[in-house]
N, C-alpha and C positions, 0 to 999 in steps of 0.2 A: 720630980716629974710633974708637968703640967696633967691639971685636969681635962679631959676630952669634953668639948660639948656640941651637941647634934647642932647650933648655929652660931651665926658668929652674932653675939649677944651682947649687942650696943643699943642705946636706950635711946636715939636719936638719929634723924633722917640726915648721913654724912654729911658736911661742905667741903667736899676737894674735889680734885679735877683729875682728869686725865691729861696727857698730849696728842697733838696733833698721829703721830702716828700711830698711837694706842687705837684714835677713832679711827682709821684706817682701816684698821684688822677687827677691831669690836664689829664694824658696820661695813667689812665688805666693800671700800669705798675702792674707785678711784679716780685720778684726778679730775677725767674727762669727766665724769659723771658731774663731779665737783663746779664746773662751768657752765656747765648746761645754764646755769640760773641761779636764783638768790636761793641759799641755804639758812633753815631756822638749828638752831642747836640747845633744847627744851627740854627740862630746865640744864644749864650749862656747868653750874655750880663755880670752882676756880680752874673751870679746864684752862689747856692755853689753845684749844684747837682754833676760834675764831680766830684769834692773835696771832697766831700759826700761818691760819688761811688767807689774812689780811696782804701778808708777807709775800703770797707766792701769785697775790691779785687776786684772791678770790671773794665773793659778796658773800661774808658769812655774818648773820645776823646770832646775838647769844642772847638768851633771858636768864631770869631766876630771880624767885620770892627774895633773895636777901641781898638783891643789886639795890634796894632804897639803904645802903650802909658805904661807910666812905672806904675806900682801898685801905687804908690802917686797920679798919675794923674788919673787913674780910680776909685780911692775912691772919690778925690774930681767930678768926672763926675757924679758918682752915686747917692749922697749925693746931688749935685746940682739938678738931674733928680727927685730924690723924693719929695725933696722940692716944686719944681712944680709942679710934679702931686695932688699931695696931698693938696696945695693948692686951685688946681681948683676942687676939689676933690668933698667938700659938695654941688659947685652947681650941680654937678649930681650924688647925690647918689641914688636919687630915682630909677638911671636906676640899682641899686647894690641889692643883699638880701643877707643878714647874716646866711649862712645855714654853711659853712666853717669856715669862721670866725666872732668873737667873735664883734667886732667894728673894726674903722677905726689905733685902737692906734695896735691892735693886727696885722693889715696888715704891717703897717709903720714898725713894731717889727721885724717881719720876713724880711722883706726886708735889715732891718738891718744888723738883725742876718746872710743873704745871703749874703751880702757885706761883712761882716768880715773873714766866712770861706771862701772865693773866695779870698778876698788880703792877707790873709794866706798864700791860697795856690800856687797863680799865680807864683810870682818870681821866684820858684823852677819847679813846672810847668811849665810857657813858657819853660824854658831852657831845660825840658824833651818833650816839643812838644806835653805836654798832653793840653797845650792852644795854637791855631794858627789863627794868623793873618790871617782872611780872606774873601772878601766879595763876598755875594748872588750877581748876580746870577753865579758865577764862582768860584769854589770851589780846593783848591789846591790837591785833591786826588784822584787815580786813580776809575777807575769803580771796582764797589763790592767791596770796600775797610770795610765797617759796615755792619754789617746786619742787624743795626736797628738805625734809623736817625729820632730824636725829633725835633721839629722846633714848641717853640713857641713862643705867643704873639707878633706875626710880622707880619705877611702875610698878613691874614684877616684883623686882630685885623685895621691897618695902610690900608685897601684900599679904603682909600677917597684920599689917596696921593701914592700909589701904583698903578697902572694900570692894567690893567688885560696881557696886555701882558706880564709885568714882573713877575707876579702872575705866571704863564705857566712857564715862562722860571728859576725860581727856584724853583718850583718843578717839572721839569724836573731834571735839576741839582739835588736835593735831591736824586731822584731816582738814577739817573745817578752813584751814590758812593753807593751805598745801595744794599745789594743781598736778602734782604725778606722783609721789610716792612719801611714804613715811617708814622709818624704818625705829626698832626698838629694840632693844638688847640691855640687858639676857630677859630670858624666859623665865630664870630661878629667882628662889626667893634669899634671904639671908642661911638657909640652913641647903642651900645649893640642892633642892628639891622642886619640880617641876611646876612653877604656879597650878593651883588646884584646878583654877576657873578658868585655865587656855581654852579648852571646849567650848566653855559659854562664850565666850568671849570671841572665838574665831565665827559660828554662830551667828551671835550677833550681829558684826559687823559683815558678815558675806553677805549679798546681793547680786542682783542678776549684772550690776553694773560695774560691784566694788569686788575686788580680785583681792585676797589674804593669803599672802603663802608664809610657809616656816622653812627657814633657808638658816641653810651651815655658814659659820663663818670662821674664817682664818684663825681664830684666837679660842682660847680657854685657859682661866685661871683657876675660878670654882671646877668644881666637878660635875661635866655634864653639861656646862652654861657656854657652849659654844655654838648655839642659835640665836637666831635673829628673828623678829615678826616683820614682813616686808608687807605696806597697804599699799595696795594699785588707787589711786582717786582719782578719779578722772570725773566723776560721778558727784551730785551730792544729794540723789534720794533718799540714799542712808538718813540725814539728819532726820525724817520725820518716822525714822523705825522706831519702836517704842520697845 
């Protein structure tokens, strides 16, 4: 019998992806919204959602710290990353419910499957700059560059090892490139527990100008991790709040 543990207890920030219609449901998307304008996807990891989006004509822009590595080495990154998670995986699944998906072989599948369309598409990508080398919290693009900027399974997800100032200071940045809205998901951390510092944080970023709601979305894998943080920017007085 597995041991139970209050989180899922991996020693390292994932590299894998989701798919195109995982971020659908994660973020409450859809397509129309999708056209409105150029989309950032921050950090992207080996999702296949730009490669996805690429497909169906949509301007989807992806980053991440480890696009300075060649498509060989981010399959084997990927592949090694899953292997661990997955590993440490049944001792916390009690904190998981199968409403999305089917078991744990069906998760592992897609992640896959995300990794293949993503090494597909990178090589040719990087070199069109639809994939950029780039890390949170400094971001290579000017102001109001998207007008809608996805950022998951990072923030939250990671703040037993993230701090809250750096929490602040990229999604400032998120904003910062973004002229309507930013969206982030989940709210939980690895132990599928409510990030501690949502309050500070909504807070913070509220203004007379900049609009922060927390909205349901279509999906839940963790338990409880079926919110989104939705930022209105239309604004950028925020940057000099301190």
């Amino acid at each position: 019998m597995n041991k139970k543990s209050d989180s899922l207890d991996i020693d390292r920030i994932a590299f894998f992806g989701r798919t195109y219609a995982e971020y659908m449901s994660m973020f409450d998307l859809n397509e129309q919204l999708l056209r409105q304008g150029r989309v950032l996807d921050c950090p992207a990891g080996a999702s296949s959602f730009a490669a996805e989006a690429q497909q169906l004509g949509l301007d989807v822009t992806a980053c991440d710290i480890m696009y300075n590595h060649n498509a060989d080495e981010l399959i084997e990154k990927c592949k090694e990353d899953i292997q661990h998670v997955f590993e440490k995986f049944d001792e916390a699944e009690h904190l998981y419910v199968w409403k999305y998906y089917k078991n744990k072989d069906e998760v592992i599948a897609l992640r896959n499957k995300a990794l293949r369309l993503f090494a597909e598409d990178f090589p040719a990508g990087f070199k069109e700059k639809q994939y950029i080398d780039a890390e949170l919290p400094y971001l290579p693009f000017s102001d109001k560059t998207f007008s809608l900027v996805l950022s998951g399974n990072f923030l939250f997800l990671y703040g037993d090892r993230l701090d809250l100032d750096f929490h602040k200071t990229c999604i400032k940045e998120l904003i910062r490139v973004c002229s309507e809205e930013v969206r982030i998901f989940p709210l939980v951390g690895l132990d599928a527990k409510p990030y501690p510092y949502l309050n500070d944080t909504l807070s913070f970023l509220e203004t007379d100008d900049i609009k922060v709601e927390i909205v349901k979305v279509p999906f839940e894998f963790q338990k409880g991790a079926n919110q989104m943080m939705r930022v209105i920017c239309r604004s950028r007085t925020y940057l000099h709040k301190k």
